[in-house]
Structure formats: C-alpha cells, structure tokens
GUFILO-179607 format. One record per residue (C-alpha): x, y, z; residue number from 1; residue in three letters. Coordinates in pm, 1 decimal. Last residue first. Layout:
GUFILO-179607
+----------+----------+----------+-------+-------+
|        x |        y |        z | lovex | marvo |
+----------+----------+----------+-------+-------+
|        X |        Y |        Z |   NUM |   ALA |
...
+----------+----------+----------+-------+-------+
END
This chain:
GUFILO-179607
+----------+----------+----------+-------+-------+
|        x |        y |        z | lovex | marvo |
+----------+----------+----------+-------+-------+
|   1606.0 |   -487.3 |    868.5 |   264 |   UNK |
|   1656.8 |    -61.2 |    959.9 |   263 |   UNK |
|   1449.6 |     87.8 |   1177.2 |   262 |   UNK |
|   1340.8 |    430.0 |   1136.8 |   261 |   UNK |
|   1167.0 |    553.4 |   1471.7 |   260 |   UNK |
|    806.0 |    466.6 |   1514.6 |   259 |   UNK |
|    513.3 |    487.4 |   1263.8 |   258 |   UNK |
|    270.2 |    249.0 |   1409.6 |   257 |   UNK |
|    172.7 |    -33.8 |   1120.2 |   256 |   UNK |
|    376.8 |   -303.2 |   1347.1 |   255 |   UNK |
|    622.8 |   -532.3 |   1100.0 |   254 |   UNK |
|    544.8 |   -857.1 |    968.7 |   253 |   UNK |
|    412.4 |   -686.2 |    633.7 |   252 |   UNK |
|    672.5 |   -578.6 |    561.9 |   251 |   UNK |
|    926.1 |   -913.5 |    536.8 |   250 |   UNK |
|    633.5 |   -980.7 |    285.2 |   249 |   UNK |
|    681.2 |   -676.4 |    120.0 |   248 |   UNK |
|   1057.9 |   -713.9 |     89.9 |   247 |   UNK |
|   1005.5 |  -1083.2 |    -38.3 |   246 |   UNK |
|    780.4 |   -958.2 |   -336.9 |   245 |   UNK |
|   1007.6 |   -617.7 |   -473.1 |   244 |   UNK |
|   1257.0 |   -839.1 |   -635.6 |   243 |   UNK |
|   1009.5 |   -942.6 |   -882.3 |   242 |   UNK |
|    981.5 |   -521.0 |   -970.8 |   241 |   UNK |
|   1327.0 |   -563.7 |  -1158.3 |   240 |   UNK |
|   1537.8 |   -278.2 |  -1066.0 |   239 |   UNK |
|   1523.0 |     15.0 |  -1317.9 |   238 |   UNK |
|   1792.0 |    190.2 |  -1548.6 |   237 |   UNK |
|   1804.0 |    526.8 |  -1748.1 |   236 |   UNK |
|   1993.6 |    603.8 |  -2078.9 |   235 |   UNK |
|   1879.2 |    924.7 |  -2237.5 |   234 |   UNK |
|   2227.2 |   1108.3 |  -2192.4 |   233 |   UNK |
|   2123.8 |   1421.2 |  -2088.5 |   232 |   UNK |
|   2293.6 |   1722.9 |  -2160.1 |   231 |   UNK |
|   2150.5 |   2016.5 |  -2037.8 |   230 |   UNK |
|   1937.7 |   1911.4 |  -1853.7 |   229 |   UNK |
|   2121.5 |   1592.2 |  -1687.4 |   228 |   UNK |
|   2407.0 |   1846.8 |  -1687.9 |   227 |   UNK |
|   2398.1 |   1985.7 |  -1297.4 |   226 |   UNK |
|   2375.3 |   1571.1 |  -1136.4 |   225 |   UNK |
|   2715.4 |   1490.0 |  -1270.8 |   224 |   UNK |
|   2851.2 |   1471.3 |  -1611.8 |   223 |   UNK |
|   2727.9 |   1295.3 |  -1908.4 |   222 |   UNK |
|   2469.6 |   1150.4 |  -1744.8 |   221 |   UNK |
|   2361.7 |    791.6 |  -1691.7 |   220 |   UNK |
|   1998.0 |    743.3 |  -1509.6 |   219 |   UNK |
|   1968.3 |    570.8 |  -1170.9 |   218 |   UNK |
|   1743.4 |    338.7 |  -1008.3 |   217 |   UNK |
|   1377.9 |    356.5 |  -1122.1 |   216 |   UNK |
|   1151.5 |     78.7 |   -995.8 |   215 |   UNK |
|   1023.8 |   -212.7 |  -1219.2 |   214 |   UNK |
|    782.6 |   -404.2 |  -1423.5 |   213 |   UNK |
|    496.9 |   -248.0 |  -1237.8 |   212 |   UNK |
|    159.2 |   -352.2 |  -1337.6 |   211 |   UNK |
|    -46.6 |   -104.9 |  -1609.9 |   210 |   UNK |
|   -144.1 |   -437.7 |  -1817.2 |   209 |   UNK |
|    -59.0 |   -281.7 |  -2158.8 |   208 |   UNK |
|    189.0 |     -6.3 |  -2116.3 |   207 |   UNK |
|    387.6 |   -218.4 |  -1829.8 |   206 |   UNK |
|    498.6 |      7.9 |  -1576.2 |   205 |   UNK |
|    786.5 |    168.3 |  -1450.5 |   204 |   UNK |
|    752.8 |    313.5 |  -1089.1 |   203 |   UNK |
|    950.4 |    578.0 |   -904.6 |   202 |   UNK |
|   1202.5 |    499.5 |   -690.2 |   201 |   UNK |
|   1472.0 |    789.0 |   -875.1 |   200 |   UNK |
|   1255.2 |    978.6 |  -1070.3 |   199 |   UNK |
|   1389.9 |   1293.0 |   -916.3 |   198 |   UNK |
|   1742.7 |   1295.8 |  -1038.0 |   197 |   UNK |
|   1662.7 |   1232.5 |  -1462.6 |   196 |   UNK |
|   1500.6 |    944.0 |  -1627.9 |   195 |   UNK |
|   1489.3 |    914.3 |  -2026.8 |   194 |   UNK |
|   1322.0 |    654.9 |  -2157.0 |   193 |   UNK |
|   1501.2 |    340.1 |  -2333.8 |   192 |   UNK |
|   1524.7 |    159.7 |  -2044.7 |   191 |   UNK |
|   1819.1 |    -80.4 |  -1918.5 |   190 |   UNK |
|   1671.4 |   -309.0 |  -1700.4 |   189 |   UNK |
|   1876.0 |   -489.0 |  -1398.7 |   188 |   UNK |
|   1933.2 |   -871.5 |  -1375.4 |   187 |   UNK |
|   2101.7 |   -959.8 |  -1102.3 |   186 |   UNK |
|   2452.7 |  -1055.6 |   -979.5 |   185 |   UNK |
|   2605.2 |  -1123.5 |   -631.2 |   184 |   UNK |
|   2526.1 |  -1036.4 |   -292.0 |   183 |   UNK |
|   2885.6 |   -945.6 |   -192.4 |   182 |   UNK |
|   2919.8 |   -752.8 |   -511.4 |   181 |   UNK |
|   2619.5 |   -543.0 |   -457.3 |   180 |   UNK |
|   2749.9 |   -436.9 |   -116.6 |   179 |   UNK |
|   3101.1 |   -390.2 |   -289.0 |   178 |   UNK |
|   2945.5 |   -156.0 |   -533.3 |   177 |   UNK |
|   2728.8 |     35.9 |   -278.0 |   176 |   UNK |
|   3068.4 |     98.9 |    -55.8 |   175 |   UNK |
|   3280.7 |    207.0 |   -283.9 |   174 |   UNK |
|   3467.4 |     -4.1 |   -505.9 |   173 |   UNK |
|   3587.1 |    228.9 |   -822.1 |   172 |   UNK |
|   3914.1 |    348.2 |   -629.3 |   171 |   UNK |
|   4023.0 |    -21.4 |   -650.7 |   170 |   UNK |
|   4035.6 |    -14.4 |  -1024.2 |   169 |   UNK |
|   3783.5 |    -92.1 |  -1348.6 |   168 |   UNK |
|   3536.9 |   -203.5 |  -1113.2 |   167 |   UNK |
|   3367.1 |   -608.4 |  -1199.9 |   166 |   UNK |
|   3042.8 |   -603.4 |  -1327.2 |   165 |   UNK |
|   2736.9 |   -677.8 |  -1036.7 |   164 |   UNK |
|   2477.1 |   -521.7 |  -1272.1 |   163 |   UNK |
|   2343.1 |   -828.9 |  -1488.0 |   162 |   UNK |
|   2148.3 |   -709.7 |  -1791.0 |   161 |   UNK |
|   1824.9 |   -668.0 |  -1946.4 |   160 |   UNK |
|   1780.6 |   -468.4 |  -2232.9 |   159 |   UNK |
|   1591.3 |   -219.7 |  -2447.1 |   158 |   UNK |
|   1277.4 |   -232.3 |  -2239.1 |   157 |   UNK |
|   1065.7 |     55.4 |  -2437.0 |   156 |   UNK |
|    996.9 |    384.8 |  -2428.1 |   155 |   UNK |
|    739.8 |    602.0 |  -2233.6 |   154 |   UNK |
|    803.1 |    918.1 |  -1984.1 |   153 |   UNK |
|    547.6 |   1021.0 |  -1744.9 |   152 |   UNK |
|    587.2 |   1362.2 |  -1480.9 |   151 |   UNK |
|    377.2 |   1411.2 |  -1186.2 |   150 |   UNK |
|    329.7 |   1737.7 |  -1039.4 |   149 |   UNK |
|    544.5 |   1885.8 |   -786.0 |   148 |   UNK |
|    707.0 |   2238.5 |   -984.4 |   147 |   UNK |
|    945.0 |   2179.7 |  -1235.8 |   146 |   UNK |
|   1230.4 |   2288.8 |  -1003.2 |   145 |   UNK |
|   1054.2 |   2101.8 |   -756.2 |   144 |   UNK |
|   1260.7 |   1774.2 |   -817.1 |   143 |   UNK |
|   1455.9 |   1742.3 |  -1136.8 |   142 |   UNK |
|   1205.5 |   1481.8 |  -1224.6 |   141 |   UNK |
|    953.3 |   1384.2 |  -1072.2 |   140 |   UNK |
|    777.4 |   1055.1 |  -1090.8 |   139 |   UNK |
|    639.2 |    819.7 |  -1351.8 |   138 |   UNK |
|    820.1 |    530.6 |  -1620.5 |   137 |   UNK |
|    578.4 |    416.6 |  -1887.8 |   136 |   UNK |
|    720.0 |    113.7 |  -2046.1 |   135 |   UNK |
|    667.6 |    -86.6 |  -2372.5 |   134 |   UNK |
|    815.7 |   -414.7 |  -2475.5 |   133 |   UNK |
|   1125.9 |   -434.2 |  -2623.9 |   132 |   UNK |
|   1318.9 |   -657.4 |  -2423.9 |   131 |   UNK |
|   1090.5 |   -858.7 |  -2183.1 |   130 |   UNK |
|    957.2 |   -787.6 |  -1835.7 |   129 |   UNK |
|    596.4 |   -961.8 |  -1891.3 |   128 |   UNK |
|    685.4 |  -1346.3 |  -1771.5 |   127 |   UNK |
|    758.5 |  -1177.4 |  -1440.3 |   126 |   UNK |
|    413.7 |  -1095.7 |  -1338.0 |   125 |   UNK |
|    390.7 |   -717.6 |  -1273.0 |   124 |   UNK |
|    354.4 |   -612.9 |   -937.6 |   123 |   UNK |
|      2.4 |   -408.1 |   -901.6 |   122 |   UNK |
|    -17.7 |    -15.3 |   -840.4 |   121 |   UNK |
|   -182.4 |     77.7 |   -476.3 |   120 |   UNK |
|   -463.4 |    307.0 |   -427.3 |   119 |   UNK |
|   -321.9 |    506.8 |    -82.3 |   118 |   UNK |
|   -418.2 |    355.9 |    279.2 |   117 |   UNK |
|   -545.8 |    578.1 |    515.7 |   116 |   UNK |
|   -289.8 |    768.4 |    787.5 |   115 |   UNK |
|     52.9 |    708.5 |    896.9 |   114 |   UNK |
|    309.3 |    550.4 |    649.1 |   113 |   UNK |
|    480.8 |    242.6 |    630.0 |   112 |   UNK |
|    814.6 |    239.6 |    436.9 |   111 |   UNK |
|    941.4 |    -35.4 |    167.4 |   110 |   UNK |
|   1335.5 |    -31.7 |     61.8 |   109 |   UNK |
|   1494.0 |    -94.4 |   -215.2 |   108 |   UNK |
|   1877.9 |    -44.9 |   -304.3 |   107 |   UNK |
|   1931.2 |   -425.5 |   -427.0 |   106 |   UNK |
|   2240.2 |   -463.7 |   -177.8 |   105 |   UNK |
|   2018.8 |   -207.3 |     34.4 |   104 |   UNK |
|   1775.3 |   -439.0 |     83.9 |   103 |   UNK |
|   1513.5 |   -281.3 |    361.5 |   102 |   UNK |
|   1209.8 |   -308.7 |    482.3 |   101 |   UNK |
|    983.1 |   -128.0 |    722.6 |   100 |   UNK |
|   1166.0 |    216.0 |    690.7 |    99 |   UNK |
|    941.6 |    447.4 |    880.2 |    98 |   UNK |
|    706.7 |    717.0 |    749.4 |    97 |   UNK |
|    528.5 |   1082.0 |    906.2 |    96 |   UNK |
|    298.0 |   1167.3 |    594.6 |    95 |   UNK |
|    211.7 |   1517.9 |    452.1 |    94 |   UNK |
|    -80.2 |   1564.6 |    254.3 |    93 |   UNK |
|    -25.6 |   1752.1 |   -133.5 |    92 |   UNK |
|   -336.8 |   1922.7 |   -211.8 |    91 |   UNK |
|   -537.2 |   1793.9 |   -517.0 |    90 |   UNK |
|   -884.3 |   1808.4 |   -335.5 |    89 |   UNK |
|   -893.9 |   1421.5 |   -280.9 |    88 |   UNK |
|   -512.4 |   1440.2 |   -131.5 |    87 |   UNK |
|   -252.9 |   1344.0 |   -339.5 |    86 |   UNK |
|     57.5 |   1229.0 |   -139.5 |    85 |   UNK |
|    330.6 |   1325.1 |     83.1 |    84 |   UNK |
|    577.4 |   1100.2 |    178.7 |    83 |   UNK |
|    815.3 |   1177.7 |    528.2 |    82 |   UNK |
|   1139.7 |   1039.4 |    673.7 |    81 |   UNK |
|   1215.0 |   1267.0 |    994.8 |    80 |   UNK |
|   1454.1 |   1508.8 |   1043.5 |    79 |   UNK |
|   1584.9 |   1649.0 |   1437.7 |    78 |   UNK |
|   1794.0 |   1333.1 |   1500.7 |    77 |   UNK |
|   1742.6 |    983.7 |   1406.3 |    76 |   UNK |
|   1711.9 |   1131.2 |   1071.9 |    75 |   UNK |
|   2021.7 |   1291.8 |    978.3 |    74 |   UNK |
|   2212.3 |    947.6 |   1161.5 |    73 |   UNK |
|   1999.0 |    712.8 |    978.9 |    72 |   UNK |
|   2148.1 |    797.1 |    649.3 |    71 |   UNK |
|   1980.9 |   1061.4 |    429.7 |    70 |   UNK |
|   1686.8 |    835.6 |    230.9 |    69 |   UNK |
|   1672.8 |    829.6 |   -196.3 |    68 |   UNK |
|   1936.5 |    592.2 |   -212.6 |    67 |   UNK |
|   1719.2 |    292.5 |    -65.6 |    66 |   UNK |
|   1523.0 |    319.3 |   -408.8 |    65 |   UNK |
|   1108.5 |    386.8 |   -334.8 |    64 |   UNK |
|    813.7 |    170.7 |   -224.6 |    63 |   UNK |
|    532.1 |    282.6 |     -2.6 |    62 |   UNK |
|    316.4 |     52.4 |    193.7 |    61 |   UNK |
|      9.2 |    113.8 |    311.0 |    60 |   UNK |
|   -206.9 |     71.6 |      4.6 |    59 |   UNK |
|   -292.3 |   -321.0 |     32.8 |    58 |   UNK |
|     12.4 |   -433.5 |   -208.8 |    57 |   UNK |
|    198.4 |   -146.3 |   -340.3 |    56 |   UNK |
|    199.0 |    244.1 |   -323.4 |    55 |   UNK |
|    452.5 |    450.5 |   -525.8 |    54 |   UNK |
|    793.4 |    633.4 |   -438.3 |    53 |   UNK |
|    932.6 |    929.1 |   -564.6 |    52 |   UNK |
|   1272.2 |   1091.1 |   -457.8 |    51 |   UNK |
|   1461.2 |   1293.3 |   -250.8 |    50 |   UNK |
|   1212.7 |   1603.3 |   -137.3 |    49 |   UNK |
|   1282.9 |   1815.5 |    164.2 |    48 |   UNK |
|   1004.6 |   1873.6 |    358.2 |    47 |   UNK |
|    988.6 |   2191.6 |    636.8 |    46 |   UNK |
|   1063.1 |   2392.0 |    375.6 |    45 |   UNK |
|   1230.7 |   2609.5 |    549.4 |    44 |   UNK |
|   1354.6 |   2343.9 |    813.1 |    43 |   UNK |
|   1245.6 |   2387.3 |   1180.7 |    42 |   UNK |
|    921.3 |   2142.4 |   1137.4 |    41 |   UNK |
|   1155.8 |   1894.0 |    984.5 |    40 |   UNK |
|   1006.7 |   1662.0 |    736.3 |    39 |   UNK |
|   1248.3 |   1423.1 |    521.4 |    38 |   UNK |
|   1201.1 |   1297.8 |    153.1 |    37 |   UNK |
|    934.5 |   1064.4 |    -44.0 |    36 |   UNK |
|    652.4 |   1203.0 |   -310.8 |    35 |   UNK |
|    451.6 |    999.4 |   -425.1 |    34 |   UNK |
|    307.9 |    810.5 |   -692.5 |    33 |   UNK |
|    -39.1 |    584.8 |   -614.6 |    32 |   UNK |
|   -264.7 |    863.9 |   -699.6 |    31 |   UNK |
|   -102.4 |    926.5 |  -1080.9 |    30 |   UNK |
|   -152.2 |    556.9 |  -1172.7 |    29 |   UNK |
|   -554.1 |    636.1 |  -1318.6 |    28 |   UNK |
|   -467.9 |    922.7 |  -1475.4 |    27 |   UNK |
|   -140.2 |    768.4 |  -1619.6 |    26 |   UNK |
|   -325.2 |    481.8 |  -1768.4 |    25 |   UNK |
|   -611.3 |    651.4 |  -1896.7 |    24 |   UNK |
|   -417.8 |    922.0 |  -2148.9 |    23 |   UNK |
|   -186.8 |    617.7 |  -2207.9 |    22 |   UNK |
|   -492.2 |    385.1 |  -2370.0 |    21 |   UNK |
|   -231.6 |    179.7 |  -2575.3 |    20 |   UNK |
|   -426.5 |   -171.4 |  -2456.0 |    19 |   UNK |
|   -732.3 |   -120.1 |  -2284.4 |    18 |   UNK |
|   -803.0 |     42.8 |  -1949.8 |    17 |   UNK |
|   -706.4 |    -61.3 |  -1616.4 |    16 |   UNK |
|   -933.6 |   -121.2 |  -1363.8 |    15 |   UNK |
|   -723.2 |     63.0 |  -1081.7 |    14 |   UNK |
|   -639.6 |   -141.6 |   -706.5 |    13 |   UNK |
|   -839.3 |   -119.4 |   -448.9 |    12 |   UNK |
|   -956.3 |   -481.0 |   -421.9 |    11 |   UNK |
|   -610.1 |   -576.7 |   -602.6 |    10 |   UNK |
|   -483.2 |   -481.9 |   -252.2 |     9 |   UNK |
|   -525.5 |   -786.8 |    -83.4 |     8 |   UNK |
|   -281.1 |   -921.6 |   -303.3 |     7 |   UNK |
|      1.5 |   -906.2 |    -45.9 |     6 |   UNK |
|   -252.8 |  -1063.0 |    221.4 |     5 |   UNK |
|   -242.9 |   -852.3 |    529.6 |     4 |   UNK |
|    -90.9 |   -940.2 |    886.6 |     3 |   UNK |
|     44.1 |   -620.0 |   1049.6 |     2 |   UNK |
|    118.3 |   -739.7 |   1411.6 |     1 |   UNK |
+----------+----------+----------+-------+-------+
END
C-alpha cells in the first residue's frame, strides 16, 4: 500500500525566492505543470490533450479538474488517461495514469502516474486565500494551438464566493449542477486573470509564498469555447486548494501500480 507523509514532499519541493521575484517563481513552478489527456497508440496523435495538471505532496501525484477526463467508458476501452511532463532535456515524457481520487461534486480528482516522482508545488495554508492578494495562474491555454509550453497569467483574488446558486429554470440542472447541489455550497475564487480552455486544473499560486491557493475551474466567455480569443471575457474561477488535502490522503491509500481507472 502507498503510505507517504503528505508533506513528505517539501524535501523536493522549490526554495522559493523573495517576494515579487515572478521571473524566479515561474522557472522554478514550470516542472511541476503538466500536461493531462488520453494516449492511444492508434490515434494520430497518439495523446490528446484536455487539460493541465500539477504535482503535489511527494511528486507522484498529479492534480487536475475532474472535467478535464472523457468518461470511463472512452477510456476503459482502446484510450488511456496519460500526463506528460518535462523531461531533464526539455522533451515532453509520456505517462500511463489512473484516477486515484476523485470528487466530482468539487470536480477534482488526483491520478498516479508511472515512473519517478515530479518536483511537487506546496498547498497553500488557508489563512493566505484572501481578496486581493496576488495570483499567478499556469497551464496552457487554448491547448496546442499555441504550441505546449507553459503559459502564466497574474492578477489578483477579486472574490470569494459560494457556487451552489440556485438555476434560473429546470433546463439549467444538469447533471454537474445537481451534483454540486446535493453536496452543498463552497467557497469558489473569482480571479482577476484571464483563463481560457486549456488552463483548466492548472495551479494558482500565491505570488509571495509560491503555494497553491487553488486549481483552475472554468473561465466565463461570451460565447462558447470558439470566442474565448476573440472575445474573452477576463473572468476566470479556481477551487480552493484546502479542498485538495482529504483527496490526497484518500490517495495515498491506494497501490502506486498504474491499473485500470478506478473511480472512488
């Protein structure tokens, strides 16, 4: 059984540089951001990117928005859920992954990965996720069509709200609103940095410590997914990072071989 201290990773985890030192910060984050979608060795690509993730607590996990995986039916069969990440030369590696957690309600999930551990970004404490104070939000945006490097954004906090709201009508309760209904409210952040499809799971951190405040969720366009470039809206919202400490811990119970996806 995987049995590893969720702060076991500090050990591998960045020094981070002073206060306001961006140019440091990102270089030093860039290695824990990843790449998450499916591998197929029919497919042409053979991976198919959904999202970014990022590494937390001893460097074999992977974190990343529950939206960002095809339902288990696309991958029980001939796709498989797949990161890839930095390797030393600059390469992107391939990884074969596995859902280890999931809260869908909250629309996290965690993944084990094959192969070595990746330097993992720190959970912020709570007590720092406060309105107005500075973010830097990582991942990559629009996908491939700006090639696969990493992308930062800053801006600020500029609230913190419950999400469970009640639908304007009946045809507004699909299935992810009632899920988040059932469980009842949270606080979500409302960013002042502009997200757009690609960013989705990736992390926002706190300017001055570098520790994750939260994990990008979903960005408000003016239309559907084809205007966020050419008219973007700007507004973009994360998932507090505190939720991310049970899911890790439920985790870490799991085996480290990469099996079929099973969902918790």
């Amino acid at each position: 059984m995987r049995r590893r201290s969720l702060f076991w990773g500090l050990a591998l985890a960045p020094l981070w540089a002073s206060a306001g030192d961006l140019p440091a910060l990102i270089e030093r984050s860039k290695p824990s951001v990843v790449l998450v979608g499916t591998y197929a060795p029919t497919d042409s690509p053979r991976f198919g990117f959904r999202g970014t993730g990022f590494a937390v607590a001893d460097g074999g996990w992977v974190v990343t928005n529950a939206h960002v995986l095809p339902s288990p039916e696309v991958t029980e069969a001939e796709r498989r859920v797949a990161i890839q990440v930095r390797a030393p030369n600059g390469d992107w590696e391939l990884r074969l992954a596995r859902i280890a957690a999931l809260d869908r309600a909250r629309d996290l999930v965690v993944l084990g990965f094959e192969g070595a551990p990746i330097r993992p970004l720190r959970i912020a404490d709570p007590s720092l996720v406060r309105e107005g104070r500075a973010v830097l939000l990582m991942g990559f945006p629009i996908g491939g069509a700006l090639g696969f490097s990493t992308v930062s954004h800053r801006g600020i906090i500029s609230a913190i709200t419950p999400i469970s709201l009640p639908a304007a009508n009946a045809r507004s309760l699909d299935p992810r609103a009632l899920r988040q209904l059932r469980a009842g409210s949270f606080d979500i952040l409302q960013l002042d940095a502009t997200a757009y499809p690609g960013n989705s799971g990736g992390p926002v951190l706190d300017q001055e410590s570098g520790d994750v405040v939260g994990i990008v969720n979903m960005v408000l366009t003016k239309a559907g997914k084809e205007s966020a470039l050419s008219q973007p809206s700007g507004i973009s919202y994360a998932i507090p990072a505190s939720l991310l400490r049970p899911l890790i811990e439920s985790a870490k119970t799991e085996s480290p071989s990469v099996g079929p996806a099973v969902q918790k």
